[in-house]
C-alpha positions as CSV (number, residue, x, y, z in Angstrom):
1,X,104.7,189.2,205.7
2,X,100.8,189.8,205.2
3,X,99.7,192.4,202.4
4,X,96.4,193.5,201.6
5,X,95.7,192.5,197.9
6,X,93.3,194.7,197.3
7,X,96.1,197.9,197.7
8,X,99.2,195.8,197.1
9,X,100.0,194.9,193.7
10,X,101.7,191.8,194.2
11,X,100.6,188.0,192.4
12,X,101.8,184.3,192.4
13,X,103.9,185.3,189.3
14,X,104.4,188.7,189.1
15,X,104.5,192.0,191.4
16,X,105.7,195.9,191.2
17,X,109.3,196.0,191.0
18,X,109.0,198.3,194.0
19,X,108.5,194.8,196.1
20,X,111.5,193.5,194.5
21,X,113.9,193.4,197.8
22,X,110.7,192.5,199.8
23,X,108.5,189.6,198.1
24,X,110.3,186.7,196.1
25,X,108.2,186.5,192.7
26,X,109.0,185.1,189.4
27,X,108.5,188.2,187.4
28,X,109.1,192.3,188.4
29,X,107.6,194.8,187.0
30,X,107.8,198.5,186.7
31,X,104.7,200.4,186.0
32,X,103.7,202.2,183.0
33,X,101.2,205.2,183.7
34,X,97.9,204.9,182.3
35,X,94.4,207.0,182.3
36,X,91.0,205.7,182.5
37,X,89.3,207.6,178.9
38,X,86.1,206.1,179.3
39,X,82.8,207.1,181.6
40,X,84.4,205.2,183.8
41,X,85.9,201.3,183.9
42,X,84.9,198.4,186.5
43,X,87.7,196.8,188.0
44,X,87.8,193.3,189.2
45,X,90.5,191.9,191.6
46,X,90.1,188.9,189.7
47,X,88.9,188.7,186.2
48,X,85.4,187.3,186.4
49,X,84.7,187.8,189.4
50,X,82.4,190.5,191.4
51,X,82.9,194.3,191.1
52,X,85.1,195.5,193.1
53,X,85.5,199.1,192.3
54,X,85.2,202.1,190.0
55,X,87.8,204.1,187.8
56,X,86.4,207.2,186.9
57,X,87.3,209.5,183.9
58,X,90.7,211.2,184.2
59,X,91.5,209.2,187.4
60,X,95.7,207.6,186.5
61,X,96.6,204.3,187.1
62,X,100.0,201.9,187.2
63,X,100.2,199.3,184.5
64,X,102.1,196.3,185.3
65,X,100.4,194.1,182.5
66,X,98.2,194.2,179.5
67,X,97.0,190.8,178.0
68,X,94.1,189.4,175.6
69,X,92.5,192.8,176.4
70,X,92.9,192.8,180.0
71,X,95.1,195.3,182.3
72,X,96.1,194.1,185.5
73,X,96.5,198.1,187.2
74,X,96.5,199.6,190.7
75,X,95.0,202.9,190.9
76,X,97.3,206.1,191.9
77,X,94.4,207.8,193.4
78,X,93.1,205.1,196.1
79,X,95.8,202.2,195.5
80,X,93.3,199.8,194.6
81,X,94.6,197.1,192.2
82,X,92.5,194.9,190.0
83,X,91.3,194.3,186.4
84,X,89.9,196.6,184.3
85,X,89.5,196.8,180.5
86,X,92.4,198.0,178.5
87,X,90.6,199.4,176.0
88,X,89.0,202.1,179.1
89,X,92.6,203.2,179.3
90,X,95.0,205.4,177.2
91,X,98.7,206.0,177.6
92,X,98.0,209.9,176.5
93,X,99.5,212.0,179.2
94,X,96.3,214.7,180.6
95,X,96.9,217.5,182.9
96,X,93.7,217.9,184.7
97,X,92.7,221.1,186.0
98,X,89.2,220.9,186.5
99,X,87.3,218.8,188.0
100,X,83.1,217.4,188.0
101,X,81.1,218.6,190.6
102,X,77.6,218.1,189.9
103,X,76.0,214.6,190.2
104,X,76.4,214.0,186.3
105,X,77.6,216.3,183.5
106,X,76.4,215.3,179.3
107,X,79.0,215.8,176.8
108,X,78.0,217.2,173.6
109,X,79.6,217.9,170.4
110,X,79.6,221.3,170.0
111,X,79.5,224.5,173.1
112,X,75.7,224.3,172.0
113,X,72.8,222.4,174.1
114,X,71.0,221.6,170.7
115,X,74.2,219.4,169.3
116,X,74.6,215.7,169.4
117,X,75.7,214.2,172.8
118,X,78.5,212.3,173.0
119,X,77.8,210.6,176.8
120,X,78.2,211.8,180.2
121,X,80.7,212.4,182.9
122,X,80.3,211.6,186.5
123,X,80.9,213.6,189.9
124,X,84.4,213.8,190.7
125,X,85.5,213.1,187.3
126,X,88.7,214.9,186.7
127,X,89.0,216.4,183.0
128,X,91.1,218.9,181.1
129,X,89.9,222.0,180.1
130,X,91.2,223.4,176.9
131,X,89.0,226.3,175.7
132,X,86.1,228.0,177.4
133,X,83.1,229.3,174.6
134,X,80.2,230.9,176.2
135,X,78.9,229.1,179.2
136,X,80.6,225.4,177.9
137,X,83.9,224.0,178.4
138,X,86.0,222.5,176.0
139,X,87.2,218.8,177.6
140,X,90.2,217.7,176.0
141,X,89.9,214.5,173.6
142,X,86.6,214.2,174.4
143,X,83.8,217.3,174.1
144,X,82.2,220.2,175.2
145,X,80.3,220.2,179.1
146,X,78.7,223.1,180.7
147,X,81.2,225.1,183.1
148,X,78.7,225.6,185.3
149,X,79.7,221.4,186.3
150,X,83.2,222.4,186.7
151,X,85.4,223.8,189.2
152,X,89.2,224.1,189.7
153,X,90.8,220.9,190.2
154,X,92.7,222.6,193.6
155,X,89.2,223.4,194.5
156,X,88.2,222.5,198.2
157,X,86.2,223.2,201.0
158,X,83.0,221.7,199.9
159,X,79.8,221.1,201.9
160,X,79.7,216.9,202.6
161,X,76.4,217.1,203.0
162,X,75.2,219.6,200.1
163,X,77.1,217.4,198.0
164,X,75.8,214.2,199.2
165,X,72.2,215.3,198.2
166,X,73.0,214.9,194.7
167,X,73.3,211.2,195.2
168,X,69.6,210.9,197.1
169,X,67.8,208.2,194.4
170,X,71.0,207.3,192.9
171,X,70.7,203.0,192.5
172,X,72.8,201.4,194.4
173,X,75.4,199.1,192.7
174,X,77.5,196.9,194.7
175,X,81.3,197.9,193.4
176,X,79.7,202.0,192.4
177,X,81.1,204.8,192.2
178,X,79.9,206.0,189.5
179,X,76.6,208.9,189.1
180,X,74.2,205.7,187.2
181,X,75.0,203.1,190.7
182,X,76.9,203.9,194.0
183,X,77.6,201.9,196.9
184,X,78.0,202.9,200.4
185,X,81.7,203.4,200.9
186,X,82.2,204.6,197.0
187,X,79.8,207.6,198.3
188,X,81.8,208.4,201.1
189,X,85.1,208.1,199.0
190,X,83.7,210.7,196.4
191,X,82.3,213.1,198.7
192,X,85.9,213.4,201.2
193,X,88.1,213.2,197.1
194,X,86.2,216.2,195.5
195,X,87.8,218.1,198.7
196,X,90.9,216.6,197.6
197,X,91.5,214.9,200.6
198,X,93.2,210.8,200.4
199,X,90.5,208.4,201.1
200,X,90.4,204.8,201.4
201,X,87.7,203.0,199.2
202,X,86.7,199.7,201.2
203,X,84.1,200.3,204.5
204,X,86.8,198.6,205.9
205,X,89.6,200.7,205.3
206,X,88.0,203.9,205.8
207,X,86.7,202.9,209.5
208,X,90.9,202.3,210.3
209,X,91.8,205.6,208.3
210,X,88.9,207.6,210.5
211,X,91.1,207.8,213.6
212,X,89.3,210.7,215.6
213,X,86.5,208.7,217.2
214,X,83.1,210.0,218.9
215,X,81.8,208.3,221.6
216,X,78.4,209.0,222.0
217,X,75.4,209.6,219.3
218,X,74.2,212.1,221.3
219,X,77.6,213.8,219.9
220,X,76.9,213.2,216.4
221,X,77.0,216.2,214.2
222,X,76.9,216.9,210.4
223,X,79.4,215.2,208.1
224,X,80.4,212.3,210.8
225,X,80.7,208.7,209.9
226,X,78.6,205.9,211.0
227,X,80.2,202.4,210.5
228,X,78.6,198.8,210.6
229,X,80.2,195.7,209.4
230,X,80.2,196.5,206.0
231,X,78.3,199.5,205.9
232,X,79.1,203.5,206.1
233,X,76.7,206.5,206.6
234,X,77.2,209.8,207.2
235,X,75.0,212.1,209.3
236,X,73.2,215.3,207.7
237,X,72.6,216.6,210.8
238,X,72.2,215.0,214.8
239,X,69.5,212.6,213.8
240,X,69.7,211.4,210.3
241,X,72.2,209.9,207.9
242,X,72.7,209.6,204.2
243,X,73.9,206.2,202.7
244,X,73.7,204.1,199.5
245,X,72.1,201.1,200.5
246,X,70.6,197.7,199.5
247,X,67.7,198.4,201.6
248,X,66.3,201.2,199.8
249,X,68.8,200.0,196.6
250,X,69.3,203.7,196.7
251,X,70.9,206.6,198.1
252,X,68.7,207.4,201.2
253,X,68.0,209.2,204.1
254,X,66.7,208.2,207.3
255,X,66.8,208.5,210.6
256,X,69.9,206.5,212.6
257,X,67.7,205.2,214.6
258,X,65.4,203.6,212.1
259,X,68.6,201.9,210.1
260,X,70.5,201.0,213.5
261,X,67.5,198.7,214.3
262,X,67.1,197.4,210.8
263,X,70.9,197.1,210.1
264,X,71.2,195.3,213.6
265,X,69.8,192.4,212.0
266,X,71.6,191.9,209.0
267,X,75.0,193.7,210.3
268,X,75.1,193.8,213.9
269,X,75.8,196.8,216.3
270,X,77.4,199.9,215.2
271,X,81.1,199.7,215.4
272,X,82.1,202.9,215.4
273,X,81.2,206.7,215.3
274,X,84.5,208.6,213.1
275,X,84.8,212.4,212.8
276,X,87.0,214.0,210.2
């Protein structure tokens, strides 16, 4: 039996005790819940090796091993398994109930824009709100954000392309999903999660998981997907998309037609055209 290693957390010498009656390994493990406490924390699917993804803050994890500062963890909220930092993670148990929806939200010490800052939070961070002063929020274990960045975790509905405009200039990082680099499939994840909606990370995996297919551009509308090998867009409106791209090495617009003759050269023809 094949598995994708990226989602499957199974190793040479040790796998999820959920693959117990499935995989022969020499070690089993069952998970300990974890949450990512920093800005956010790379993960590797090897350690040493290239970026893969992105945890962001308040975003859970499994556990199945911690060693010489290292966590090997899959994530609960898009299965991806890999390496990250252990000292990113805490075992503290959060109940989120807000959630970031502007590009990039500061921190500061104190409900008061004139107090010391204490970092930042990306979009689609997911915090816990403890206390509401004025027009700030109270984020436990960390500090006070403007609630004007917040909304309700169970919050949906947003506007794809609205959102996505946030992004325009953002640097593109190969592995990014985070507000200071982004990469083309970690913007397309982010914008379909803030709506609370399960969402592959990988170009890859979200071209299988986009099942309603269009078959014509001249069909192409808002919000639909545009999918090279190894590349994602989505359209803003019937001509032009938005994507993070090593091109621009930024979040861009253009129109298709412009990228489809550039992209044609380093990634071939378009392979598909996905509607949610």
């Amino acid at each position: 039996m094949i598995f994708d290693s990226r989602i499957t957390p199974i190793r040479r010498d040790l796998a999820s005790a959920a693959y117990k009656a499935i995989v022969k390994r020499k070690k089993y493990v069952n998970a300990k819940l974890a949450t990512v406490k920093s800005t956010f924390s790379p993960l590797y699917s090897n350690k040493g090796s290239k970026l893969s993804t992105q945890l962001l803050y308040g975003e859970e994890c499994d556990v199945f091993e911690t060693k010489n500062g290292w966590s090997w963890i899959q994530s609960r909220r898009d299965n991806y398994v890999g390496y990250t930092p252990s000292i990113n993670l805490t075992r503290k148990t959060y109940k989120p109930n807000s959630k970031v929806i502007s590009l990039r939200t500061v921190i500061y010490t104190k409900p008061d824009i004139k107090s010391a800052t204490k970092g930042y939070l990306s979009f689609n961070s997911l915090v816990e709100v403890i206390k509401i002063k004025g027009k700030y929020s109270l984020i436990k274990n960390l500090g006070w954000c403007p609630s004007l960045d917040l909304v309700n975790v169970k919050s949906s509905k947003f506007n794809h392309i609205d959102l996505s405009k946030q992004y325009l200039d953002t640097p593109y990082l190969w592995g990014g999903r985070d507000s200071m680099g982004i990469d083309c499939s970690g913007l397309i994840q982010n914008l379909h999660q803030i709506n609370n909606r399960p969402f592959p990370r990988d170009t890859d995996m979200q071209e299988i998981f986009v099942t309603n297919e269009v078959k014509y551009e001249k069909d192409l509308k808002a919000g639909d997907l545009v999918f090279w090998k190894g590349h994602v867009a989505m359209m803003i409106d019937n001509l032009n998309i938005i994507h993070a791209n090593a091109f621009h090495m930024k979040t861009a617009i253009e129109p298709l037609g412009t990228a489809k003759k550039r992209i044609l050269k380093s990634n071939g023809k378009i392979k598909k055209l996905g509607r949610l």
